[in-house]
N, C-alpha and C positions, 0 to 999 in steps of 0.2 A: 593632490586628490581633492573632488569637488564635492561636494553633498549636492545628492538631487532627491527633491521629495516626490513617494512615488504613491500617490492614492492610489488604493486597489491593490496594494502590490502582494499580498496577498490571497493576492485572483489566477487565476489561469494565463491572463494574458501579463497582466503586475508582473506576477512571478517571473518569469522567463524574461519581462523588460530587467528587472530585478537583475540576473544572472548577465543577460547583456552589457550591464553599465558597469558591472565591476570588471566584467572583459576589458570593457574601454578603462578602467583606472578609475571610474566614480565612487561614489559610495549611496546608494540608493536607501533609503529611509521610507522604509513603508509606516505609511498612515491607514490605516483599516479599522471599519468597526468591528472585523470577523464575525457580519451576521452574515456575507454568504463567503467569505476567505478561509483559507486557513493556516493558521500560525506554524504548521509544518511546512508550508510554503516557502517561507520567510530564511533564508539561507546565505542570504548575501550581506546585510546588512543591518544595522539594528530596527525593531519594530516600534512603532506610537500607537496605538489602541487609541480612536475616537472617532466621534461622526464628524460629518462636513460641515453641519449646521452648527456646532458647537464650537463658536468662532472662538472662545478664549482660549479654548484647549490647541486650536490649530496657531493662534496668537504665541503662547506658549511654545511649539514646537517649530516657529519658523525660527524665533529668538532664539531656541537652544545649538540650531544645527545652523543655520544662516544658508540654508540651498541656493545653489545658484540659478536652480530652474525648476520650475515644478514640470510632471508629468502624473498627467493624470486621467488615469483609467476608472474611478471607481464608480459604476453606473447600476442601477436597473436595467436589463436587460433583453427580461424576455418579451416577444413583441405579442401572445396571447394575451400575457396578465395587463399587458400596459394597453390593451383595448379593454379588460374586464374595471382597472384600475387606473383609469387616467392619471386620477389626482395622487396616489403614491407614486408615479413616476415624476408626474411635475412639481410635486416636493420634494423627492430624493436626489431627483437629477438637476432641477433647473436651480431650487434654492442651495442645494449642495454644494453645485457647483460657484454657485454665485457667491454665498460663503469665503467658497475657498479663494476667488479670485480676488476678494474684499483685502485680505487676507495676505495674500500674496503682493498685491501692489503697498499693503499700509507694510510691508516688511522690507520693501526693495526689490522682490524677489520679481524682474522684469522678465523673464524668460519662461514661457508660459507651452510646454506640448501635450496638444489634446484631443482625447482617443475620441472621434465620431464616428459616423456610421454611412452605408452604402444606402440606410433606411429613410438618410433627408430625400433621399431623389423620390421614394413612391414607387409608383407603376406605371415606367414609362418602356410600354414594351415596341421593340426594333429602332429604341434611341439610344446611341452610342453614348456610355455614359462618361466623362470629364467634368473637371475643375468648376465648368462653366456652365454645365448642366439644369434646369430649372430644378428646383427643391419642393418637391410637392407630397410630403409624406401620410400616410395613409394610417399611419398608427402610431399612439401616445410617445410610444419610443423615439420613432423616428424624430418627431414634433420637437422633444426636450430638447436631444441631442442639435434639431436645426437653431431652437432659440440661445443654446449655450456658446454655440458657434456666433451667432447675433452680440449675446454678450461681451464675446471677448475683442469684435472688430468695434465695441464703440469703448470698450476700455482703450484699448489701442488708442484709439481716436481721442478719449479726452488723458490718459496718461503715459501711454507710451509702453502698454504691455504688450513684449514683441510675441506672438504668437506662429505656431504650427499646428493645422488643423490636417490631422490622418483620417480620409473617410473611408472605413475598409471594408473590405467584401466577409465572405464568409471564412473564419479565421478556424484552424486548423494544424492536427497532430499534435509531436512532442518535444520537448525535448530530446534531443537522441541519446545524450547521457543519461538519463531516466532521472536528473534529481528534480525535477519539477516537469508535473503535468495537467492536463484537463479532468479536473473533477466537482463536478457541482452537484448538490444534494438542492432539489431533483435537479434530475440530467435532463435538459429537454434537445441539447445538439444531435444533428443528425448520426456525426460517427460515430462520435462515442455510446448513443440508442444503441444503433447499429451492432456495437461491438459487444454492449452487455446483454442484446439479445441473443446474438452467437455463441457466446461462453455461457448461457442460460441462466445468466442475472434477471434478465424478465425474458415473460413468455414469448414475445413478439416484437418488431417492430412496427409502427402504425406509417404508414405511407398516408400524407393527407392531401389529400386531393388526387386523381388521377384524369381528372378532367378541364384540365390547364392548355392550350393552346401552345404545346410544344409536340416536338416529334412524337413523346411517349407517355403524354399528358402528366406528364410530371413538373413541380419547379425546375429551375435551372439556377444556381448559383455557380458564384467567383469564388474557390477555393486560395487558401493565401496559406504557408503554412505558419504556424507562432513562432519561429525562428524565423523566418523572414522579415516577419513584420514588427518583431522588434529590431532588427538589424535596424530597418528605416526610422524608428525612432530613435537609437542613437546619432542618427544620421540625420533626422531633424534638430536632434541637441545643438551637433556641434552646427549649424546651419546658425541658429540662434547665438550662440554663444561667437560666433566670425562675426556677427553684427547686419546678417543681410534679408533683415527684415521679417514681417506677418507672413505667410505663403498656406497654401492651401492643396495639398496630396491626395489624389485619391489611391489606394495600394490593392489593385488587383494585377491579375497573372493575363486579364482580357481572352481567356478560357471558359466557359463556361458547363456544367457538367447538371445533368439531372437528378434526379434523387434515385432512379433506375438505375441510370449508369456506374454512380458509386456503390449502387448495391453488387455491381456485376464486380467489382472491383474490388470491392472488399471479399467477394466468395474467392477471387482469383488469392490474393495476399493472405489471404487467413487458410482456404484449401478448406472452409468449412461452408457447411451452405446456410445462408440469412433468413432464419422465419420472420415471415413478417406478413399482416393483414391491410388492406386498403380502407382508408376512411375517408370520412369527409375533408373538405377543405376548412383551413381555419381562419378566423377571421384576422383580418393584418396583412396575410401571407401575400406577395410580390409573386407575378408570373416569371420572371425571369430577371435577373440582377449580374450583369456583368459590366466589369469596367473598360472603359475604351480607351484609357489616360497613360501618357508615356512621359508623364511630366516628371515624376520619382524617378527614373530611369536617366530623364536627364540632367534633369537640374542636384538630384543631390547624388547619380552615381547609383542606384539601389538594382540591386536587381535579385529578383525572387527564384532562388536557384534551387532550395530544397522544395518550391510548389509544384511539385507534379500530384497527381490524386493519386501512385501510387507509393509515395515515399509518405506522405502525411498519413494515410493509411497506416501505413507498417510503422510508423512511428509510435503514431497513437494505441497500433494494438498491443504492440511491446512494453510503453506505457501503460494500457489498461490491464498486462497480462501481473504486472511488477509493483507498481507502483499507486497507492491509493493515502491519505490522509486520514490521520485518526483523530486530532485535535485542531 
């Protein structure tokens, strides 16, 4: 049994990578500051409290456990505040992460899997997105996430830290055992809105934008469920750990769904009807983001079997119905 350090894990997405690794026989080590995680999360593994930037404490916890890969998810996230907030994304994300990979290489720790975004590419609308795609992102998020990927191909280049870069779509549902699920304090995702304005946790949902250049002027994303896409990162693990190099995934379903359609979808799966008001568009926000990439598919075997929109649905609401965090 291997140690892998898992920043973020803690998090919605951590968590469930968390639950996957012990499936495969690891033992996952969440690193977390729990300013937005939370330590009920934490189920699989023992927990390290601390920031990314706080290299002696991360110094510290590579020496205790000796990982043999890091995985790391621990990011800012949301793409509003990281137009209102540039600079707390490019400190938490870029120096964080830079930190951690400081860190990582002065320990040994060559094996390097790293959760990015569908948001380097931008707004590139009726371009099939892949591997190879230009990276032209349109918000602070997206931005970090493109420079940290930057960093780890010239660590590579002067040490030899082998890396796996997941750029995913829109990530989605639950666990279907309910021990770990999507809950962030605020909630800004779309289902999980969705679900606690039906159970009348808020009054509404805000639909932003309706005047997007799609069939029903709505966004369009790549729905991916969270069990699937941790699948693919243990599946970049052992990728890593076989010795066959940097590689770069992108992990969508190459579906694309409107923020309409999941509302139709969700009335279907719940049997309840969705209030929700039309607003503005916000700033950041992408007309349409789907993946065109069958590279995961081939080269490590993945395939995203729980992503339909209406299993992540019913996942998630089963989740939202049961399951919530209290510390």
């Amino acid at each position: 049994m291997a140690n892998v350090l898992v920043t973020g894990g803690a998090g919605y997405i951590g968590s469930h990578a968390c639950k996957a690794l012990k499936a495969a026989g690891h033992v996952p080590v969440t690193y977390d500051s729990l300013v937005t995680g939370w330590a009920d999360a934490v189920k699989f593994g023992p927990l390290e409290t601390g920031e990314l930037t706080d290299r002696a404490r991360l110094d510290a916890v590579f020496a205790q456990y000796k990982p043999v890969a890091v995985m790391h998810f621990a990011a800012l996230s949301q793409v509003g505040e990281s137009m209102q907030k540039p600079g707390l994304y490019w400190h938490n994300n870029v120096a964080g992460s830079l930190s951690l990979i400081e860190a990582a290489v002065a320990a040994g720790c060559m094996n390097f899997v790293f959760s990015s975004t569908c948001a380097t590419f931008g707004d590139q609308d009726n371009v099939v997105l892949d591997e190879n795609s230009a990276q032209y992102p349109i918000n602070a998020y997206g931005a970090s996430k493109r420079a940290i990927e930057d960093i780890l191909k010239d660590f590579d280049a002067a040490y030899g830290l082998k890396h796996v870069i997941f750029r995913y779509f829109n990530v989605a549902g639950a666990d279907p055992e309910g021990e770990v699920g999507e809950f962030h304090r605020p909630e800004t995702h779309l289902i999980p809105v969705m679900l606690e304005a039906i159970d009348g946790k808020r009054p509404a949902l805000t639909i932003h934008g309706t005047d997007y250049d799609t069939p029903d002027g709505t966004c369009i994303r790549d729905y991916v469920h969270v069990c699937d896409l941790v699948d693919a990162h243990v599946l970049g693990l052992n990728w890593l750990i076989e010795g066959k190099g940097s590689r770069v995934f992108n992990l969508g379903t190459g579906s694309g769904f409107s923020v309409r359609q999941v509302i139709d979808q969700s009335r279907s799966v719940t049997n309840r009807e969705v209030p929700y008001q039309e607003g503005p568009r916000r700033p950041g926000d992408c007309t349409k983001l789907v993946s065109g990439s069958t590279r995961a598919e081939a080269e490590l075997g993945w395939t995203p079997a729980r992503s339909t929109l209406q299993q992540m649905i019913a996942d998630a609401w089963r989740w939202h119905q049961t399951g919530h965090y209290t510390k």
